[in-house]
C-alpha positions as a printed NumPy array, in Angstrom:
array([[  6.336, -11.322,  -0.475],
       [  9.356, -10.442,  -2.894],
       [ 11.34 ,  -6.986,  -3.425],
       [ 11.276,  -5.634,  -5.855],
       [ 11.657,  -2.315,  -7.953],
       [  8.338,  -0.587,  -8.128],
       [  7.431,   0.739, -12.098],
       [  8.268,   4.55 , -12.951],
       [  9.91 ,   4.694,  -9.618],
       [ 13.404,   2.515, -10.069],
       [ 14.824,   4.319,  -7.24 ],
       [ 12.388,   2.615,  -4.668],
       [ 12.307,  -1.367,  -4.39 ],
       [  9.589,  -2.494,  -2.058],
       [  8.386,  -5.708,  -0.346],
       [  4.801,  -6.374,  -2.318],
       [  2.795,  -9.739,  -2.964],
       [  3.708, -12.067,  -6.143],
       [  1.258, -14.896,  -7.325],
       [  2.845, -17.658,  -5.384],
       [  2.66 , -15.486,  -2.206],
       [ -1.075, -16.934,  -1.632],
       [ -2.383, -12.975,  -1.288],
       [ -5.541, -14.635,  -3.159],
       [ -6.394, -16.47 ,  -0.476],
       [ -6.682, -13.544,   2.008],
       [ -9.062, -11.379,  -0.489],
       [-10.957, -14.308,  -1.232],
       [-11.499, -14.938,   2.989],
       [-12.34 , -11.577,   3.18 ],
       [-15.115, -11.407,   0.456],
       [-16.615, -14.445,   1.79 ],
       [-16.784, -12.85 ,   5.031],
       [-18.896, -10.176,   3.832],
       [-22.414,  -8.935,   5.327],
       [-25.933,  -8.718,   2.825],
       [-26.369,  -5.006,   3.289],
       [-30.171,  -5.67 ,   4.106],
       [-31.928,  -8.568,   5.731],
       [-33.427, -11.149,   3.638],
       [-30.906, -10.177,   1.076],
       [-28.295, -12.68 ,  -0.463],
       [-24.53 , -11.753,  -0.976],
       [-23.765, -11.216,  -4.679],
       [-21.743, -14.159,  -5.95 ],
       [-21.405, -12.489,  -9.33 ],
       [-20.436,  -9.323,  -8.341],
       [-16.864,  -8.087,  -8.573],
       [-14.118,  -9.723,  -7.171],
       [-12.555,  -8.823,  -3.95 ],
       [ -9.465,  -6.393,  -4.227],
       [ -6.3  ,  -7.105,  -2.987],
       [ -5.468,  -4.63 ,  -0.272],
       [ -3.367,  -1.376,  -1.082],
       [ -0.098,  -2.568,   1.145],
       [  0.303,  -5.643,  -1.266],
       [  1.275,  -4.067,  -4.425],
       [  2.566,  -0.293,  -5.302],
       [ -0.81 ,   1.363,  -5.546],
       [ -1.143,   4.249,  -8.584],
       [ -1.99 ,   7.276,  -6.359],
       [  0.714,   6.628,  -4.035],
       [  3.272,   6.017,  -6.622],
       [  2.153,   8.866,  -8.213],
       [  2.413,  10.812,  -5.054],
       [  5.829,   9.365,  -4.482],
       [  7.069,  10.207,  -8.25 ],
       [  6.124,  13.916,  -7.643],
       [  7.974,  14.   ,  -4.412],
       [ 10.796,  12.595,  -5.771],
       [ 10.678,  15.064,  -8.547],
       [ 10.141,  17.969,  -6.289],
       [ 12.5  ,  17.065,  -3.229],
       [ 11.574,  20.608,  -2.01 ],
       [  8.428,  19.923,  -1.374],
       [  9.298,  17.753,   2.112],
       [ 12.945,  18.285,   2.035],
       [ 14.174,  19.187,   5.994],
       [ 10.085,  18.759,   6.987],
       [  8.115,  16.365,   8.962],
       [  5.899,  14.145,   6.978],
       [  3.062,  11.867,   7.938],
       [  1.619,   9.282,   5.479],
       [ -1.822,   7.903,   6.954],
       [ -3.202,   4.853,   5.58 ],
       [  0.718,   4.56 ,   4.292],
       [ -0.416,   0.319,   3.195],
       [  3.464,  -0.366,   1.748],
       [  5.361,   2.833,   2.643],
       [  5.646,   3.951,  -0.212],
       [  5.018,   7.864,  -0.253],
       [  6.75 ,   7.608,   3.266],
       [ 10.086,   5.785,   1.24 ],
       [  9.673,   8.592,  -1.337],
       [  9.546,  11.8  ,   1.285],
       [ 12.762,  10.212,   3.169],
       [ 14.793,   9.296,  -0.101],
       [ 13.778,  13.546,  -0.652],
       [ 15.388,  14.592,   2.528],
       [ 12.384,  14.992,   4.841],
       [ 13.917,  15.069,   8.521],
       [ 11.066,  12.799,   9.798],
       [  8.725,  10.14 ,   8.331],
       [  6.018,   8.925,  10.496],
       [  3.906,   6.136,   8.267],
       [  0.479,   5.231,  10.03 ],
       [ -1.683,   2.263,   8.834],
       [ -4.697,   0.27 ,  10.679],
       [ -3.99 ,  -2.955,   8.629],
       [ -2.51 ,  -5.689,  10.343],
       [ -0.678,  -6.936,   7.942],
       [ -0.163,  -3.82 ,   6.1  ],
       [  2.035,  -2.589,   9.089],
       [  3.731,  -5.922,   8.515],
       [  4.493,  -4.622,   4.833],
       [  5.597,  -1.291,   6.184],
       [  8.335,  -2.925,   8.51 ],
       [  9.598,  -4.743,   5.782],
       [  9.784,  -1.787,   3.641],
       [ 11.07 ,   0.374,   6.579]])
């Protein structure tokens, strides 16, 4: 993983997956581990390819999310905020850069809560 600044929001620079980080490898485990839905059904080889997860990159609604926070410091300003499913931190960066008195960022992924520490 490398820091960097995220786009539209120069203020924030976050830990997120670059091509030589070997991210590929983890979506393409994770597709291949995939169910058939039904019996007697194959897995779709053509079918679209699997998605890197949301705590390797600056995802659009959360940057969104953060851009309007930081626009609106108001909004969370002196207020506790929880960001569930928070993959890279980002929304949680953006309420604490805004002047919320507590950030609490919750996420099930493994290594998404790896992300978040490095963001922390």
């Amino acid at each position: 993983m490398r820091i960097a600044p995220v786009p539209a929001l120069p203020e924030i620079r976050l830990y997120a997956a670059h091509p030589a980080s070997g991210l590929w490898r983890l979506t393409h485990q994770v597709g291949q581990a995939a169910e058939p839905e039904e019996e007697g059904t194959e897995a779709d080889e053509d079918g679209p390819e699997p998605q890197p997860p949301y705590w390797a990159y600056a995802w659009a609604g959360g940057a969104v999310l953060a851009r309007y926070i930081l626009d609106r410091p108001e909004s969370v300003a002196g207020l506790r905020v929880l960001d569930l499913g928070a993959g890279s931190g980002l929304v949680g960066i953006a309420a604490a850069k805004a002047g919320a008195r507590e950030v609490l960022a919750s996420e099930i992924d493994r290594n998404g809560v790896a992300a978040l520490g490095l963001n922390a």
